[in-house]
C-alpha positions in Angstrom: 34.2 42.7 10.1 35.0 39.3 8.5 33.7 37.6 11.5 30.4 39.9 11.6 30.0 38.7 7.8 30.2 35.3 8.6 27.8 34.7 11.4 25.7 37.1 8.9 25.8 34.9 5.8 25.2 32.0 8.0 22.1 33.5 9.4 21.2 34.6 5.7 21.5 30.7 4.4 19.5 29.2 7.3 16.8 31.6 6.7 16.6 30.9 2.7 16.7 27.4 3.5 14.7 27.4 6.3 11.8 29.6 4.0 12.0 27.7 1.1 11.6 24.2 2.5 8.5 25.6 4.9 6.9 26.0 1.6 6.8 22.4 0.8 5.6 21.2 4.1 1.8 20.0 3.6 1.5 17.2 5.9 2.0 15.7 9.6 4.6 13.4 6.9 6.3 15.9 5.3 7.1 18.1 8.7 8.2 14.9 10.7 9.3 12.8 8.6 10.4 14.7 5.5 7.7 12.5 3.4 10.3 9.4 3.7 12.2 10.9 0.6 15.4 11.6 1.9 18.4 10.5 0.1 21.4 8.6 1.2 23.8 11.9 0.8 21.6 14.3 2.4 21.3 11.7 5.4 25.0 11.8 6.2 25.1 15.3 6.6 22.4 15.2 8.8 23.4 12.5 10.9 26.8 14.0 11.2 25.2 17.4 11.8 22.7 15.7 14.5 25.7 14.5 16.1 28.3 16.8 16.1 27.2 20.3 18.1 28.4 21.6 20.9 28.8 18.6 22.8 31.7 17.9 20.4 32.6 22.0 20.1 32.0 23.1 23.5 32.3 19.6 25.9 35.0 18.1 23.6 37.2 21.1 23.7 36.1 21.3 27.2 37.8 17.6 27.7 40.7 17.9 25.3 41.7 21.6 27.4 41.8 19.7 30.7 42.9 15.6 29.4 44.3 16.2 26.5 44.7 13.3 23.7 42.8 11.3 26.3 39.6 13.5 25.5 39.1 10.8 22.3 37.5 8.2 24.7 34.1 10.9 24.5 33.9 10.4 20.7 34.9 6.5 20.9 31.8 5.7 22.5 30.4 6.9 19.3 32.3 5.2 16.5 31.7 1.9 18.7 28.2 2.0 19.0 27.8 3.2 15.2 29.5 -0.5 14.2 25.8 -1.5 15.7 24.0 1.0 14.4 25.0 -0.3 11.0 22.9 -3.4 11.3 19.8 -1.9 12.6 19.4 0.8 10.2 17.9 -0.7 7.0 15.6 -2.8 9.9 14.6 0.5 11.2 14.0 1.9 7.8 11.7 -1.1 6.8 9.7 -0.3 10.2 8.9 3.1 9.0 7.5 4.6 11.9 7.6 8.2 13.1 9.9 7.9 16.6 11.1 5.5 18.9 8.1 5.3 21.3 6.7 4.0 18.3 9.3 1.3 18.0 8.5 1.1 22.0 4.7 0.3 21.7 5.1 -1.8 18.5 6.9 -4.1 20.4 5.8 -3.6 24.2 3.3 -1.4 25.1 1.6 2.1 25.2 3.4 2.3 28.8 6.7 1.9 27.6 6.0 4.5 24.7 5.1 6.6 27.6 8.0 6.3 29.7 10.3 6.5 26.8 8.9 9.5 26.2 9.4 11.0 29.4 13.2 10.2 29.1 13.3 11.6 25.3 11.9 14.8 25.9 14.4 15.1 29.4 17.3 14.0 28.0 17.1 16.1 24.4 15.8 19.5 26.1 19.2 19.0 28.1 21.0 18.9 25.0 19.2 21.9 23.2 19.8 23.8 26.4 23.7 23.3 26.0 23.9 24.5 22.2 21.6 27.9 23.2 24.8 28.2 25.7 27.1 27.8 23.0 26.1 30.2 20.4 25.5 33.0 23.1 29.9 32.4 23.4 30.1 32.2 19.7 28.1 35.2 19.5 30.0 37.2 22.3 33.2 36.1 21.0 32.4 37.6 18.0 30.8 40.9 19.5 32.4 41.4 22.8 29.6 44.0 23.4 26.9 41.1 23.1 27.1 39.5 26.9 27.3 35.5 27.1 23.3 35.6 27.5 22.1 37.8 25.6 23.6 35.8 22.9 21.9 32.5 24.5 18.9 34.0 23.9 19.3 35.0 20.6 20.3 31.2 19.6 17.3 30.0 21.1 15.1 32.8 19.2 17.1 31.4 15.8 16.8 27.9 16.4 12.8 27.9 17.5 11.9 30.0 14.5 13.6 27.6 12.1 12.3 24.6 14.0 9.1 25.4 14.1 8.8 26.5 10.8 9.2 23.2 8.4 9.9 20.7 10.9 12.2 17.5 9.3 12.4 18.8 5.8 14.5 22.0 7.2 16.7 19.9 9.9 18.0 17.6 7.0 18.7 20.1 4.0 20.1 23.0 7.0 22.4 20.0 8.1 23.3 19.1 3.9 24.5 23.0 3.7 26.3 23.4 7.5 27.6 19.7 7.3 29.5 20.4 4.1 30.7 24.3 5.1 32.2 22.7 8.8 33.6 19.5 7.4 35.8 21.6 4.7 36.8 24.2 7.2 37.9 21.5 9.9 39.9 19.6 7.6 41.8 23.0 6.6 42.5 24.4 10.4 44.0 22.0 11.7 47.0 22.1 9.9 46.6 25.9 9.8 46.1 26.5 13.2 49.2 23.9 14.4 51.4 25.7 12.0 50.3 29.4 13.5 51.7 28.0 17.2 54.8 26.3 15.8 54.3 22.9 14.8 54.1 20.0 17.2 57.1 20.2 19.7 55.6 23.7 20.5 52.4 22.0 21.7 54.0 19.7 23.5 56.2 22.1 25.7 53.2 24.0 26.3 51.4 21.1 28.0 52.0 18.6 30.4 53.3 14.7 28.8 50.2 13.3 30.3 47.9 15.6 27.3 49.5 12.5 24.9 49.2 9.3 26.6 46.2 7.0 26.3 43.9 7.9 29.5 46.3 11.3 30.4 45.4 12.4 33.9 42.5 10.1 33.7 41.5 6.9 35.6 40.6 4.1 33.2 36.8 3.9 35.1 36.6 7.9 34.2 37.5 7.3 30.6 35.1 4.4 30.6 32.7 7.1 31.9 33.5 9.4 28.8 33.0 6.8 26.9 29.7 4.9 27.5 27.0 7.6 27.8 28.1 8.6 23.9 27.8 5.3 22.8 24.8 4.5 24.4 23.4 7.9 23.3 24.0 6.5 19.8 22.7 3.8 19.7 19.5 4.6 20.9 19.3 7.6 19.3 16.0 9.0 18.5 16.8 11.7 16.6 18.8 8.9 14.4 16.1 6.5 13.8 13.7 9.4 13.1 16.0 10.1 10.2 16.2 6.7 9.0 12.6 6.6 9.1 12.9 9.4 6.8 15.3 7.6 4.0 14.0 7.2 0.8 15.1 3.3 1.1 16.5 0.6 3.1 19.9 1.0 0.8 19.7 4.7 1.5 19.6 4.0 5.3 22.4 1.9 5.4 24.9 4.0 2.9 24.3 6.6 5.2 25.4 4.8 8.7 28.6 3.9 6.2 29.2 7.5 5.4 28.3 8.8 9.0 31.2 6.3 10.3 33.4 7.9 7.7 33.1 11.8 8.6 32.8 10.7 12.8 36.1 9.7 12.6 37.3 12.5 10.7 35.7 15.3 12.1 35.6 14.4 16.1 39.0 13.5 16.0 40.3 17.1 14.1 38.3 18.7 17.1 40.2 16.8 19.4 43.6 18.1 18.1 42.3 21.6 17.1 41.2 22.1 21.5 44.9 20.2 22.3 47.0 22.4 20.0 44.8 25.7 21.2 45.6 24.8 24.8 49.1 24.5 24.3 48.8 28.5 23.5 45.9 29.7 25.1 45.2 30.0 28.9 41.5 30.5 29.1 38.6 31.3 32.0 36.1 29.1 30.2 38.0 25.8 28.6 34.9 24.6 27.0 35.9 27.8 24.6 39.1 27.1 23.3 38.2 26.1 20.0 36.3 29.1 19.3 39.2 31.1 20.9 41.3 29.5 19.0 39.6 29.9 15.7 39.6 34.0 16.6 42.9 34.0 18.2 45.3 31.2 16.6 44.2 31.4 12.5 44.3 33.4 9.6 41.1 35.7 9.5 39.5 34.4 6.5 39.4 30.6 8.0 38.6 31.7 11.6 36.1 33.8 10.5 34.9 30.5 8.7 35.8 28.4 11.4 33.2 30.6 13.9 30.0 30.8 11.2 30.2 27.1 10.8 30.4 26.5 15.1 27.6 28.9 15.4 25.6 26.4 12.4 26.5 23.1 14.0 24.8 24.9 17.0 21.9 25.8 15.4 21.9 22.5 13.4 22.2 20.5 16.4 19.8 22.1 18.4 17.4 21.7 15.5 18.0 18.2 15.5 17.7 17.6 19.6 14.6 20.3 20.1 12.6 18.7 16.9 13.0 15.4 18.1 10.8 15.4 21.6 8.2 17.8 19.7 7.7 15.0 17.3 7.5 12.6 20.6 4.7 14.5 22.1 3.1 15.5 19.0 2.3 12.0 17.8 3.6 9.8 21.2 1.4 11.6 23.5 -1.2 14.4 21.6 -2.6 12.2 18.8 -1.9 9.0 20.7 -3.5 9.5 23.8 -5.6 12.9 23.1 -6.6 13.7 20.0 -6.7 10.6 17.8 -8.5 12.4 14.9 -7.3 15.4 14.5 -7.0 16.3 11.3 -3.9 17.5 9.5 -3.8 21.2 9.4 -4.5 20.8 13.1 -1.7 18.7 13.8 0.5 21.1 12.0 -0.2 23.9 14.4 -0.2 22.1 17.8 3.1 20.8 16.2 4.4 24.3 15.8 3.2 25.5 19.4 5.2 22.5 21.0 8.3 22.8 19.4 8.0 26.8 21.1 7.2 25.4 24.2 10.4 22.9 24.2 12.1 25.4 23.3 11.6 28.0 25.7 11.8 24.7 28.5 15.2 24.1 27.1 16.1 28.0 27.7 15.1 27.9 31.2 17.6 25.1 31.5 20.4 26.5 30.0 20.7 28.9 33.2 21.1 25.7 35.5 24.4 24.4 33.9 27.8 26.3 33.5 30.4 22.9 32.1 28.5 21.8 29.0 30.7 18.1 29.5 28.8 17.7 32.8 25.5 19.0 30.9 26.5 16.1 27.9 27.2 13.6 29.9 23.7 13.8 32.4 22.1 13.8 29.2 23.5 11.4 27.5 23.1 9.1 30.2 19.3 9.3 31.2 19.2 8.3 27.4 21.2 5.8 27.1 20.4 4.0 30.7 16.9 4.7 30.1 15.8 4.1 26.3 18.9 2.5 24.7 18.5 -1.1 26.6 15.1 -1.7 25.7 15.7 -0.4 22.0 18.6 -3.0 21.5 16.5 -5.3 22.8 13.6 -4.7 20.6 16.1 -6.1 17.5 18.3 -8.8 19.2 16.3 -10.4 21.9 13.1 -11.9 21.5 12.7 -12.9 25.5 12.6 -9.3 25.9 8.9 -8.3 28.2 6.7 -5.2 28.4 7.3 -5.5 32.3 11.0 -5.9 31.8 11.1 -3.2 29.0 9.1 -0.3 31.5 10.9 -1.0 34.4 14.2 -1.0 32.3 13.1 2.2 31.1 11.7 3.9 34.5 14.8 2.6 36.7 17.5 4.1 34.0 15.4 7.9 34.5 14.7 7.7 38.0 18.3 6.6 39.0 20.1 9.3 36.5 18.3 12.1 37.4 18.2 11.1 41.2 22.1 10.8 41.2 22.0 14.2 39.5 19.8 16.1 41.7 21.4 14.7 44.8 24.8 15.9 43.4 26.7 12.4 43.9 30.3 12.7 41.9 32.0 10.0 43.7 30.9 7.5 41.0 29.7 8.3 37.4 25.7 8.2 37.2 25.7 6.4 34.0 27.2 2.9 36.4 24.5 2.5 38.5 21.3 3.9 36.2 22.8 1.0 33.4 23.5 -1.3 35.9 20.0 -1.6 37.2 18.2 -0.6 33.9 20.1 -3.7 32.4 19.3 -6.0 35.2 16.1 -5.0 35.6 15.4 -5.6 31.6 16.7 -9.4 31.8 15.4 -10.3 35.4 11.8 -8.7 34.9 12.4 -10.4 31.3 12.7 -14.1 32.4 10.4 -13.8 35.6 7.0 -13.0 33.4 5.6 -14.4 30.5 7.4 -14.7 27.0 5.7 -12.3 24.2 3.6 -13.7 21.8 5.5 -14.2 18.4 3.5 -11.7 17.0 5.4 -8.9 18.9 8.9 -9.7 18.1 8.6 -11.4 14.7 8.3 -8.1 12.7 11.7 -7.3 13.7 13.6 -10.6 13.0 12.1 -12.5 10.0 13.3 -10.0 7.5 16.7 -10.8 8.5 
């Protein structure tokens, strides 16, 4: 019952939330953007909430069930690339755009908008398709009698409903209320959950010495692996920019980043330990559900039943965050960029609403191709990061930096991701090649055509 009241008074929140803040969206600004009047507090929460889903829950308890301590190198990739995100953000802020594309075109050209495009709205219907997953084993956890996909379904019903309904403005204030419930319920199971199993020599002689060395039974080229697509992810991240285009300042952008490092740390790393010490009790046939598991299995009622409703929101929050993000690339990337320059705002607002459906149900279809949500993180993560993140970087620290070198950068990093992933290659991580040539292709291309004129790459350094 305490469970069933849970998931229920989550549900219940999202809705008022969801319904109240629909009511103040009047313009394409307020539902993408959030009319730029977000404040550095409400950003934190939903950059952490953005960030941490079920590729933390689900593929980081996945990781920490198999490696152990060494599953940290995922998350590190994170906290490093957030000690350069803390530069760019009040620069990003003072660009005040709508997405990256925008950021893409500003600097390059409309076919490097294009192609990022292409690799935003494949990489982030990946990562929606991995939190539908998630919920429907939060949900049958929960309800034994609801099967795993059945309750996929049901996510995806919650989370296209609430997306669809008030855009940005519902994201950030449903990540202010889930950020806040998960972060105070994390802190407290941990030491909960390690004292139901016996304190710490009774995790370590229920798992083998190499869950608490540095790499464990890893390789240090596969923990490199963990690593890099996260950071990569991060620092290109478009649903990150998006919400510092929303800030209500430059000051409020950057307070944010410092608060965002602040709870990363905390939070990834408790959800690290809480998959280690579950794993040292419980023998499981899905490992990326031991921390749910061990919510329902290894805590007090009250704080699992806690524990559970705030998973199940960080699943819809995230997959708010990653399925609103390409709607807002082909709403105003691709339909009032290349389609419908004029259309007016009402317009804008439904078409918006009818492509945030459609991703969603692309996202669903998705969700039936992938059974280890690591694996699903880690593909996406990488045709990001090999694909968009180069040419972003370069947009704010090299001025050399081409439209040729920019769209091939872009179009290598795709093709080569997704070509490794179809042809099923696991000999050698995808993300070495598809950065390799996505980086070499940026700086060769780069230096063998023309240098930009001034004009395209002094917006983003003479503020400095």
């Amino acid at each position: 019952m305490a469970y069933a009241i849970a998931i229920g008074g989550v549900v219940l929140a999202l809705t008022c939330v969801t319904a109240y803040k629909t009511l103040s969206v009047r313009s394409r600004s307020d539902f993408l953007v959030a009319g730029r009047k977000l404040p550095w507090p409400v950003l934190v929460f939903t950059l952490l909430s953005s960030w941490i889903g079920a590729g933390s829950l689900f593929a980081g308890g996945e990781n920490a069930y198999m490696n152990g301590f060494a599953a940290l190198w995922q998350p590190a990739g994170g906290w490093a690339g957030l000690l350069v995100i803390w530069s760019i953000a009040p620069r990003a802020r003072r660009f005040a755009q709508f997405t990256v594309p925008d950021l893409l075109e500003t600097r390059y050209n409309a076919t490097a908008r294009l192609m990022g495009t292409v690799a935003i709205v494949i990489s982030y219907t990946v990562i929606t398709s991995y939190q539908f997953i998630g919920g429907g084993d939060v949900l049958h956890l929960i309800f034994p009698e609801v099967d795993r996909q059945t309750g996929m379904y049901m996510t995806a019903g919650f989370v296209i409903l609430f997306t669809a309904a008030a855009g940005m403005a519902s994201v950030a204030y449903l990540d202010l209320v889930i950020g806040t419930l998960v972060t105070v319920v994390v802190v407290i199971a941990v030491p909960l959950l390690l004292a139901g199993v016996g304190g710490w020599e009774a995790v370590r002689r229920g798992l083998p010495g190499s869950h608490f060395t540095v790499l464990g039974p890893l390789s240090f080229h596969q923990a490199l692996a963990l690593m890099l697509p996260g950071m990569l992810l991060l620092i290109g991240n478009q649903g990150m920019y998006q919400k510092f285009f929303s800030a209500r300042s430059e000051r409020d952008a950057s307070r944010a980043v410092a608060g965002w490092i602040a709870g990363t740390l905390l939070l990834e790393t408790l959800l690290i330990s809480l998959g280690v010490i579950g794993s040292s009790q419980f023998r499981i046939e899905k490992a990326r559900e031991i921390i749910p598991t061990s919510a329902k299995m290894g805590l007090p009622v009250w704080a699992g039943a806690l524990l559970l409703g705030g998973i199940f929101a960080k699943v819809i929050s995230t997959a708010n965050n990653y399925l609103f993000s390409p709607a807002t690339n082909l709403i105003h990337d691709v339909y009032e960029r290349f389609i419908n320059r004029n259309a007016p705002e009402r317009h804008t607002l439904v078409v918006s609403r009818v492509i945030v459906v459609a991703l969603g149900v692309f996202a669903l279809l998705q969700a039936a191709h992938f059974e280890s949500i690591l694996r699903a993180a880690l593909y996406a993560y990488t045709v990001y990061g090999a694909a968009v993140t180069p040419a972003v970087l370069a947009v704010f620290f090299w001025r050399r930096t081409t439209a040729a070198g920019a769209v091939s950068s872009i179009v290598l990093g795709t093709a080569i991701t997704v070509g490794w992933n179809l042809a099923g290659i696991q000999s050698v991580d995808a993300v070495y090649p598809a950065l390799a040539a996505s980086v070499a292709s940026l700086i060769i291309v780069s230096l063998m055509t023309d240098p930009p004129p001034a004009e395209k790459w002094r917006p983003f350094f003479d503020a400095n």
